[in-house]
C-alpha positions in Angstrom: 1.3 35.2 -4.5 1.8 35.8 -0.6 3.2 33.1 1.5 0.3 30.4 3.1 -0.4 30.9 6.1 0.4 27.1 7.9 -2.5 27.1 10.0 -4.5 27.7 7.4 -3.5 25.0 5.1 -3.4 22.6 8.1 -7.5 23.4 8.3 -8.1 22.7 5.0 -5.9 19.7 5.1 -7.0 18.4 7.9 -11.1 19.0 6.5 -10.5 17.2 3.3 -8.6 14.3 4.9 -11.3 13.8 7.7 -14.6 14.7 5.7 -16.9 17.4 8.2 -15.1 20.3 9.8 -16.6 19.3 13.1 -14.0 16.0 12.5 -11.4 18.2 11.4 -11.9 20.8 14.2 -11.7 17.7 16.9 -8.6 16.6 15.5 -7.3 20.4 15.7 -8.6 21.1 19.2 -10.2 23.7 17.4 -14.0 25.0 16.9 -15.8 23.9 13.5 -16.4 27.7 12.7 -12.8 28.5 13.5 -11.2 25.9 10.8 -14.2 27.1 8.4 -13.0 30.8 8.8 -9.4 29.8 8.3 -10.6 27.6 4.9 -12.1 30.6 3.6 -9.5 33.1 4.5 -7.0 30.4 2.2 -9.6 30.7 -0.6 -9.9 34.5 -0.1 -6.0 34.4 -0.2 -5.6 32.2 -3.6 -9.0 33.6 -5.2 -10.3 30.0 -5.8 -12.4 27.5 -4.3 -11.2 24.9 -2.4 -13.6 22.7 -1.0 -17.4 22.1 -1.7 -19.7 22.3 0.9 -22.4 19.9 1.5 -24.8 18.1 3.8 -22.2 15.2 4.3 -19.3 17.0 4.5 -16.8 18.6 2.5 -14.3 17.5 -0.3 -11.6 18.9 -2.6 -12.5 20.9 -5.5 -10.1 20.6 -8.4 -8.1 23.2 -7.2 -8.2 22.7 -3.8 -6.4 18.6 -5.5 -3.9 21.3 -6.7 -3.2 22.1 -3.3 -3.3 19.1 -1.9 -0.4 18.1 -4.6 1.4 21.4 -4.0 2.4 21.0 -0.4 2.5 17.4 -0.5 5.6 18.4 -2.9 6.6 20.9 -0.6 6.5 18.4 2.8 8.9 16.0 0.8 11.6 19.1 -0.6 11.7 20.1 2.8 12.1 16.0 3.9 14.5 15.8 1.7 16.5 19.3 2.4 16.8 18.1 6.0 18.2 14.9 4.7 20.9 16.7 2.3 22.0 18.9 5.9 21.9 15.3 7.6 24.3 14.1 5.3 26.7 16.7 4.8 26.8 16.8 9.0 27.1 12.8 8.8 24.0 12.0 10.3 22.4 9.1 9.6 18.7 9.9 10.6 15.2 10.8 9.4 11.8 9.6 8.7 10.9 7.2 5.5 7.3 6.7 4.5 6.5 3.3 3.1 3.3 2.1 1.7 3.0 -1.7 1.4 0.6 -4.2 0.2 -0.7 -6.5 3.5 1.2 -9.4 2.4 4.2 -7.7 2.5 4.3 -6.8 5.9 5.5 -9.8 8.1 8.7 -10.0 5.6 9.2 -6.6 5.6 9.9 -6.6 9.4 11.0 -10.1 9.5 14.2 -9.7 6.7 14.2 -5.7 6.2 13.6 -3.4 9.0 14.5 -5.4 12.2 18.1 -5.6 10.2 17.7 -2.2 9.3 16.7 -0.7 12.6 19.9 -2.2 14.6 22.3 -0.5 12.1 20.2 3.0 11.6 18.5 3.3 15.1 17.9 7.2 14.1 15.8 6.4 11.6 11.7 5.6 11.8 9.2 5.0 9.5 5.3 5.7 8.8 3.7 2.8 7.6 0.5 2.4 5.5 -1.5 -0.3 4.4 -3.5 -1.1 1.2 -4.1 -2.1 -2.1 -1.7 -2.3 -4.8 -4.3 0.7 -6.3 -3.5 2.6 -3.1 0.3 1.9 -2.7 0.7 2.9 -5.8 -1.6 6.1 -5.6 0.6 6.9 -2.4 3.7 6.6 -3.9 3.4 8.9 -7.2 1.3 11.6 -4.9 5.0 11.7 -3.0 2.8 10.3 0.3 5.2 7.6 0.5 9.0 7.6 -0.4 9.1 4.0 -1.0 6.0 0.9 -2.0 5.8 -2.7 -2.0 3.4 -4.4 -3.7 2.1 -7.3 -5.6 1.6 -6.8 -10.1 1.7 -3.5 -10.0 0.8 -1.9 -13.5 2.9 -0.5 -15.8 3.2 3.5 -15.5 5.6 6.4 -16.4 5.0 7.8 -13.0 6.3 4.7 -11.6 10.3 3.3 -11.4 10.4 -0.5 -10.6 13.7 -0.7 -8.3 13.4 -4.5 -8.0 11.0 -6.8 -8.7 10.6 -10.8 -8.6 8.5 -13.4 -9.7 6.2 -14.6 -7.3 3.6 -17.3 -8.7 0.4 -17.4 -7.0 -0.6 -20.4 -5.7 -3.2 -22.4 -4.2 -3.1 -23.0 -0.3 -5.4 -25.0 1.9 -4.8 -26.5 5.2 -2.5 -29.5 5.6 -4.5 -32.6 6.1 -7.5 -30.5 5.7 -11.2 -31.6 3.8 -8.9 -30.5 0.3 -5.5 -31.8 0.5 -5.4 -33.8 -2.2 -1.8 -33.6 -2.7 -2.3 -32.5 -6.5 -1.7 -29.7 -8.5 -5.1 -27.2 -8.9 -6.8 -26.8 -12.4 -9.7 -24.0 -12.8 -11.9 -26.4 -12.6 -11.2 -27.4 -9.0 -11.2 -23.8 -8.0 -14.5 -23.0 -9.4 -16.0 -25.9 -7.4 -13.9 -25.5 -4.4 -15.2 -22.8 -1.9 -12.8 -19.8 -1.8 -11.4 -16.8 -0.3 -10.0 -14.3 -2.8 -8.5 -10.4 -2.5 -10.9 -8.0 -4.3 -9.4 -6.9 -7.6 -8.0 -3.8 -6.6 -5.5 -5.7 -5.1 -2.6 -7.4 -7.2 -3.7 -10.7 -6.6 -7.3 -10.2 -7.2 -7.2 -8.4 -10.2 -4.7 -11.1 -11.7 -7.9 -13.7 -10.4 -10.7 -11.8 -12.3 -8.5 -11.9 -15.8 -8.5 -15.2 -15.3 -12.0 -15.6 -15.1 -12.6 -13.0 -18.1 -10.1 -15.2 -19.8 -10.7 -18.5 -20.0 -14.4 -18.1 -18.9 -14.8 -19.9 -15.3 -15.7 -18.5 -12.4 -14.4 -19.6 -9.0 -16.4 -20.1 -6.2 -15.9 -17.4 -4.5 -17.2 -17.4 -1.0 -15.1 -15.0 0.9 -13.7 -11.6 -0.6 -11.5 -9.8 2.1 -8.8 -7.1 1.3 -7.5 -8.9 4.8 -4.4 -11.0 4.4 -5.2 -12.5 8.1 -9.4 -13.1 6.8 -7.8 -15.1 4.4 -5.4 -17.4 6.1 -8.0 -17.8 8.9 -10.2 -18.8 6.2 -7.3 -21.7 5.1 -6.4 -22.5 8.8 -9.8 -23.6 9.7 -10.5 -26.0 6.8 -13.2 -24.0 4.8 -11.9 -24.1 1.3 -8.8 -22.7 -0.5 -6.8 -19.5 -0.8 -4.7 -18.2 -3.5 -1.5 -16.2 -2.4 2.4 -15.6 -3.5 4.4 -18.0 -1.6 6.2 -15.3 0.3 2.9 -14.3 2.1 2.7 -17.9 4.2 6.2 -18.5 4.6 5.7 -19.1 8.1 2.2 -21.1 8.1 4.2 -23.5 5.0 7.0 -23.8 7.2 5.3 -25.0 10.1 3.3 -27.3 7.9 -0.2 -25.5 8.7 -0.9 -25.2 5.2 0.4 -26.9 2.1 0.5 -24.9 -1.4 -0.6 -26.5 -4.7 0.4 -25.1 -8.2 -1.9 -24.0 -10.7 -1.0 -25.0 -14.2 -2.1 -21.4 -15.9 0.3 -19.0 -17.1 -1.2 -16.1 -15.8 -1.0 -17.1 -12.2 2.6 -18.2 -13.1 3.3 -14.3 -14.0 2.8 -12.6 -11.0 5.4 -10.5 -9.7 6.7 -8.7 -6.0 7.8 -5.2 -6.4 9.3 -2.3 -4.8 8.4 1.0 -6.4 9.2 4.5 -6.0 7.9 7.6 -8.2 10.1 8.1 -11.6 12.2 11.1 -11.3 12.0 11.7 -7.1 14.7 12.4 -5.7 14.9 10.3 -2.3 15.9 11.4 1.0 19.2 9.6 2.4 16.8 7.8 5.0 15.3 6.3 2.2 18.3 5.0 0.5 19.8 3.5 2.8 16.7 1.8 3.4 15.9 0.8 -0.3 19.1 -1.5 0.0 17.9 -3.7 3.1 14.0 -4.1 1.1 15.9 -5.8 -1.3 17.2 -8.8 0.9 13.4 -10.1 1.8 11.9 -12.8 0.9 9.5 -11.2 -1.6 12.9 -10.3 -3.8 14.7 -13.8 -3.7 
């Protein structure tokens, strides 16, 4: 096989990640039929299909997912070759790329990366926000080096570095309508108004066995992948959340809201963790890094 050419590749990247070529070719600075020639020059080149073709855009065909997973490997050996020159030079410098579950990210800069960024100013970071579906999903396609997030699934592709329990708990606002200084039984959820995470996240997917469990639904009023819907939700008194501690450290340490156990085991078993994909090999940036994520709140 010849060598791929990069602005081809960058075409067809750039089409599958933004949907239409006329997206694609405005992010390029390019015409539409000029990153559509250079797609199907690449799938004249490989002798496959790449992308289908339709009235709403395009997408990745299987093989073009094989491509997609091909230089994704081939951005982070190069990432990481740089990082082995770095090192034997002394250099303490490079890029990490960290997914993270919302929740995660006011401790991360709070007890990780401000830390981090005085003794390593050479180093930066890409950041992305999600689910615990897509940090994960990012992290064992090699689109992150490093995830945080919240009961995260057992999976080969997946190495636990560290990980701590984090009970979820209920939160409402201090001196609110339901304070009632008492711990929370299902009960009171399913008749108190709530705002939950959808169950592709962590928390919400820990929420619906619950539900499937012992057979109760709560009363779900709000459901908001948004960490900030839901402690707006709290702050202005119109029912309860249910979070990790770790999450509202700040808001329970000014005494904006108050957090109330709930007596069930499965909300007792949740767990914080920091993930990387099983046999990676990380760039020095990276693991440098890993050491400082360990010192946050989510960990202790």
């Amino acid at each position: 096989m010849q060598s791929l050419d990069p602005r081809q590749t960058s075409c067809f990247l750039t089409a599958v990640q933004c949907g239409t070529l006329r997206a694609a070719a405005e992010q390029l600075a390019l015409e539409p039929s000029t990153v559509s020639r250079n797609i199907s020059t690449l799938e004249k080149v490989l002798a496959t299909t790449l992308v289908e073709r339709g009235r709403l855009g395009v997408r990745a065909t299987e093989a073009g997912e094989l491509l997609i997973s091909f230089l994704s490997q081939q951005e982070g050996a190069l990432d990481l070759l740089q990082s082995e020159f770095d090192a034997i030079a002394g250099m303490k410098r490079g890029n990490v790329s960290i997914a993270v579950g919302e929740g995660f990210v006011g401790d991360l800069f709070d007890n990780a990366l401000a830390a981090f960024s005085l003794a390593f100013p050479d180093i930066t970071f890409s950041l992305s926000v999600g689910s615990t579906e897509d940090v994960v999903h990012q992290v064992t396609s090699e689109q992150a080096h490093l995830g945080l997030a919240y009961n995260v699934p057992k999976t080969p592709l997946v190495r636990v570095q560290t990980s701590c329990a984090q009970p979820l708990v209920g939160l409402v606002k201090s001196g609110g309508s339901y304070d009632n200084e008492q711990p929370f039984s299902l009960d009171d959820l399913a008749e108190m108004p709530c705002a939950v995470p959808p169950k592709s996240f962590g928390i919400g997917a820990m929420i619906t066995a619950v539900e499937a469990k012992q057979g109760v639904r709560l009363r779900a009023v709000v459901e908001t992948g948004s960490i900030a819907a839901l402690k707006a939700f709290v702050r202005n008194d119109m029912g309860c959340t249910i979070l990790p501690r770790f999450v509202v450290e700040s808001e329970l340490s000014a005494g904006l809201m108050v957090a109330r156990s709930i007596p069930r085991a499965v909300f007792q078993d949740g767990k914080s963790s920091l993930i990387r994909k099983e046999g990676r090999k990380l760039p020095q940036a990276a693991q440098l890094l890993l050491k400082h994520l360990k010192s946050m709140s989510a960990f202790t």
